[in-house]
C-alpha positions as CSV (number, residue, x, y, z in Angstrom):
1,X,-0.4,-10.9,-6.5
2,X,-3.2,-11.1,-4.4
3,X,-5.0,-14.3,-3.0
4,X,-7.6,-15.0,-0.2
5,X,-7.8,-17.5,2.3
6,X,-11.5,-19.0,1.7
7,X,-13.5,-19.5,4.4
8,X,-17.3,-20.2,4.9
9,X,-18.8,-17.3,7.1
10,X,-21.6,-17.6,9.1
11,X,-22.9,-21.2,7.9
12,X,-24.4,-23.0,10.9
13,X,-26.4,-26.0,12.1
14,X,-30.0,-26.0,12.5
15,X,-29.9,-25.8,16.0
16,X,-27.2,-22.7,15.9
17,X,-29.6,-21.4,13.7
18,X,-32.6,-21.7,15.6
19,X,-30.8,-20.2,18.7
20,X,-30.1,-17.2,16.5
21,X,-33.3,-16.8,15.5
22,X,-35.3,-16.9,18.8
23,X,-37.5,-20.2,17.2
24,X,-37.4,-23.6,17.2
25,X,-35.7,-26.0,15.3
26,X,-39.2,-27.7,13.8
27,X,-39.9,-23.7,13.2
28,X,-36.7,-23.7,11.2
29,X,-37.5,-26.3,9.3
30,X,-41.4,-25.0,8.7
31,X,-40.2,-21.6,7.0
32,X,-37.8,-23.6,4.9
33,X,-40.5,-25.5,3.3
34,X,-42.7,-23.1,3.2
35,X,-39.6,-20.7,1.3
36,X,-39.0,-18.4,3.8
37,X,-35.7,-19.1,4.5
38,X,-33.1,-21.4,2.5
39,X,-30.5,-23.7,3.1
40,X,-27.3,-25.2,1.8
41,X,-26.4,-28.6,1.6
42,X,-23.4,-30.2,2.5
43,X,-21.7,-33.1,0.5
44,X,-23.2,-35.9,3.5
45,X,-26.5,-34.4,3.0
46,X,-27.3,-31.9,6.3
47,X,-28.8,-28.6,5.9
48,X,-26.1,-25.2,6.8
49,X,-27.9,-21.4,7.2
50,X,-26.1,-18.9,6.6
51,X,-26.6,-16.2,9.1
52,X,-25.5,-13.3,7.4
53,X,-28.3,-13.6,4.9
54,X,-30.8,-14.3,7.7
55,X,-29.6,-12.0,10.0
56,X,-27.1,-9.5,8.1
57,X,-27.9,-6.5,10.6
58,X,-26.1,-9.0,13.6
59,X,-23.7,-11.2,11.3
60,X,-22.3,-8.8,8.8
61,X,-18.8,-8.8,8.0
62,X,-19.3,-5.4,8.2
63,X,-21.4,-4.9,11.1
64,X,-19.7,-2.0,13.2
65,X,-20.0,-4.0,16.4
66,X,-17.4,-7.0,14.2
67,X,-14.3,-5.1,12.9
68,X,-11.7,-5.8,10.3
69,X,-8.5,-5.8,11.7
70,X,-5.1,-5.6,9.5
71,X,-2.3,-7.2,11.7
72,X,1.5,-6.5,10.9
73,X,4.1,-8.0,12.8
74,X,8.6,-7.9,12.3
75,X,11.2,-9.8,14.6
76,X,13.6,-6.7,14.7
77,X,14.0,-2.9,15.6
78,X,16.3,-3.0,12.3
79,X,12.9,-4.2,10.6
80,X,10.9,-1.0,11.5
81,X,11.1,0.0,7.4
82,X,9.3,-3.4,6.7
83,X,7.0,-2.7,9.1
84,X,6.0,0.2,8.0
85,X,5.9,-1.1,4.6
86,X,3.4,-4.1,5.7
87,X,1.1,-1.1,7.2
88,X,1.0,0.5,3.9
89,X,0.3,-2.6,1.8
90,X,-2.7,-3.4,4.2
91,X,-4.0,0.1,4.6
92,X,-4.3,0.2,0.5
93,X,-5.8,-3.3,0.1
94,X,-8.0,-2.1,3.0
95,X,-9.3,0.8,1.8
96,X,-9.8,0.0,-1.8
97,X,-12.4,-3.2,-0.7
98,X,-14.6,0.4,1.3
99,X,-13.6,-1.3,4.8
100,X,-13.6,0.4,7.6
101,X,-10.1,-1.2,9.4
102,X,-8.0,-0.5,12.5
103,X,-4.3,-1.8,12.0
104,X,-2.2,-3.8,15.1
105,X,1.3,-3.9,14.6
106,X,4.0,-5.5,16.8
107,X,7.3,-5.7,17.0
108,X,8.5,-9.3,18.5
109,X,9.1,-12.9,17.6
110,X,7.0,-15.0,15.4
111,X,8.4,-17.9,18.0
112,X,5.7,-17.0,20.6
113,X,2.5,-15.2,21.8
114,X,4.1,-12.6,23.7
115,X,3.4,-9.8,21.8
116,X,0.6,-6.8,23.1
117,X,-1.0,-6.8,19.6
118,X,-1.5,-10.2,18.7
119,X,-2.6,-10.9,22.6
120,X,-5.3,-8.2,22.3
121,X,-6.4,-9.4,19.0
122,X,-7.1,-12.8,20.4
123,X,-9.0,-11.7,22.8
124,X,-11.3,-9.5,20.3
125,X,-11.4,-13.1,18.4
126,X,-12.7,-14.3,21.0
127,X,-15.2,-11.6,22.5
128,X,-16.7,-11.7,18.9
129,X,-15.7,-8.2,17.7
130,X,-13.8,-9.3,15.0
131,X,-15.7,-9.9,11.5
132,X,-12.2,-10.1,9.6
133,X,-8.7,-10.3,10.0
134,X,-6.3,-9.2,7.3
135,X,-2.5,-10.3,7.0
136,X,0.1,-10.2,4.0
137,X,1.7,-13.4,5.1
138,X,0.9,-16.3,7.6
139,X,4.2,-15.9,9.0
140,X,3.2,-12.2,9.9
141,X,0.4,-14.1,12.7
142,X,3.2,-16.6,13.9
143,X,6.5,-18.5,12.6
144,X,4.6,-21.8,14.2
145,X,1.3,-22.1,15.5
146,X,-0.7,-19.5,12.9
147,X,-3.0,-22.4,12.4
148,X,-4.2,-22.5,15.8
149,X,-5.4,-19.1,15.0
150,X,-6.9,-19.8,11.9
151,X,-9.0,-22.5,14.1
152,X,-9.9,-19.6,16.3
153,X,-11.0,-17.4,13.4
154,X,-13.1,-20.2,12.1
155,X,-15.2,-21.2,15.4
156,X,-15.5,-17.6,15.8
157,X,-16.6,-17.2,12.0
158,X,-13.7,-14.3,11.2
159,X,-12.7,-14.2,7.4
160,X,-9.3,-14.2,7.2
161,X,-7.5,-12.4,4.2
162,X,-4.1,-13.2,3.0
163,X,-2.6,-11.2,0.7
164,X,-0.1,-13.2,-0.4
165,X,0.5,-16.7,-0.2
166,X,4.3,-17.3,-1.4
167,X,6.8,-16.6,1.2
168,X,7.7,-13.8,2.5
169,X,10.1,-11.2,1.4
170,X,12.0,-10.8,4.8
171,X,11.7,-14.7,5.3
172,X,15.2,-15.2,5.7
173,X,16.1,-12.3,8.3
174,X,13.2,-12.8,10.3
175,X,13.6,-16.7,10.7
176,X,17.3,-15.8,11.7
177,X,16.4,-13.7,14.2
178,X,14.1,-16.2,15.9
179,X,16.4,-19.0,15.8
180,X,19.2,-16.3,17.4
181,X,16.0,-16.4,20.0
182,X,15.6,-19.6,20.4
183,X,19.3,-20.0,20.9
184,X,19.7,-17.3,23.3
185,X,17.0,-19.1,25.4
186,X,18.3,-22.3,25.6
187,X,22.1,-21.6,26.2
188,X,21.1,-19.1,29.0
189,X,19.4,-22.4,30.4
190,X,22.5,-24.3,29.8
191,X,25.4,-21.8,31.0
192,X,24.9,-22.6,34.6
193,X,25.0,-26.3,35.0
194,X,27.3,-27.1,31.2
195,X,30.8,-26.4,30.7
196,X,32.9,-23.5,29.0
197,X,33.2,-25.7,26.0
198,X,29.6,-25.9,25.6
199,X,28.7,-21.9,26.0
200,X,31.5,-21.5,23.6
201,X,29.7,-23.6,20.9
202,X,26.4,-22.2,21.8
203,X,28.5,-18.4,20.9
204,X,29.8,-20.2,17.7
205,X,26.6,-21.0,16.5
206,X,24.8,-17.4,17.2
207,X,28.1,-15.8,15.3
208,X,27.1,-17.9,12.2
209,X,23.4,-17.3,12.4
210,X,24.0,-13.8,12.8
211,X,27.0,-14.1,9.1
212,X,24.0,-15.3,7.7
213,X,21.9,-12.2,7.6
214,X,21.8,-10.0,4.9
């Protein structure tokens, strides 16, 4: 039921890795020869260090000053049970991996960025107190764009967890309720300078959108 999204934490260049360390790159190189340290190689051949083993107390996943965070997310007030229901599944999975999690939940479109949660979220991303991020689905993150945040977890070295990678369960009501968005948006746009005819097929189109929930 479960899967993971895989991601390599922590593994840096040289350089990166001689910043983090307070030495220099040749010093880098001198405790690798000599065993002190170790690196990885990659397929073309350049050395990766992985910080958490060098310097677990600052680049633990679980370091309290980098948090997991479980992130939940519906389109809909008449979603509030699947909410809830999302909490629950990541609060379980949380606590039986012995994390110590917080859980942001929000109630808005997967269309768009404006919602409190995710907003605040980013900017933890960003300020580096994140170690992991945990979602059930991608779609929870965004309907379009949840890669762009995957790109931020990675240069920010956040694990992200999914815990299930078919589609959702509530794929169907949630997308209708973003496209009754995207339509609402759009024909409030057009009402002033388009004709009756055209706000009446703009209402057509909502009705059937809206026939097609369950």
């Amino acid at each position: 039921m479960f899967a993971k999204h895989e991601q390599k934490v922590y593994k840096v260049r040289i350089g990166e890795a001689a910043k983090a360390l307070g030495v220099s790159p040749a010093t880098v190189r001198r405790w690798e020869t000599s065993g002190k340290i170790t690196a990885e190689r990659t397929p073309g051949g350049q050395r990766r260090y992985d910080l958490s083993a060098l310097l677990p107390d600052k680049f633990s996943l679980d370091s309290p000053t980098r948090r997991t965070v479980a992130y939940a997310r519906v389109s809909s007030h008449d979603q509030s049970a699947d909410l809830e229901r999302q909490k629950q599944v990541l609060e379980l999975y949380c606590a039986k991996q012995g994390w110590t999690f917080g859980v942001v939940a929000d109630l808005g479109s997967g269309m768009n960025y404006h919602k409190k949660g995710l907003k605040q979220l980013l900017r933890d991303m960003i300020a580096g107190d994140i170690g992991r991020l945990v979602i059930t689905h991608k779609d929870r993150l965004l309907r379009f764009g949840a890669e762009l945040v995957f790109a931020i977890c990675e240069a920010k070295q956040v694990e992200v967890v999914i815990l299930n990678q078919g589609q959702d369960t509530t794929f169907e009501e949630d997308l209708a309720t973003d496209v009754l968005e995207i339509i609402t948006v759009f024909s409030a746009r057009l009402y002033g300078s388009r004709s009756h005819k055209n706000k009446k097929l703009f209402d057509d189109i909502k009705q059937a959108v809206s026939d097609s929930q369950p």
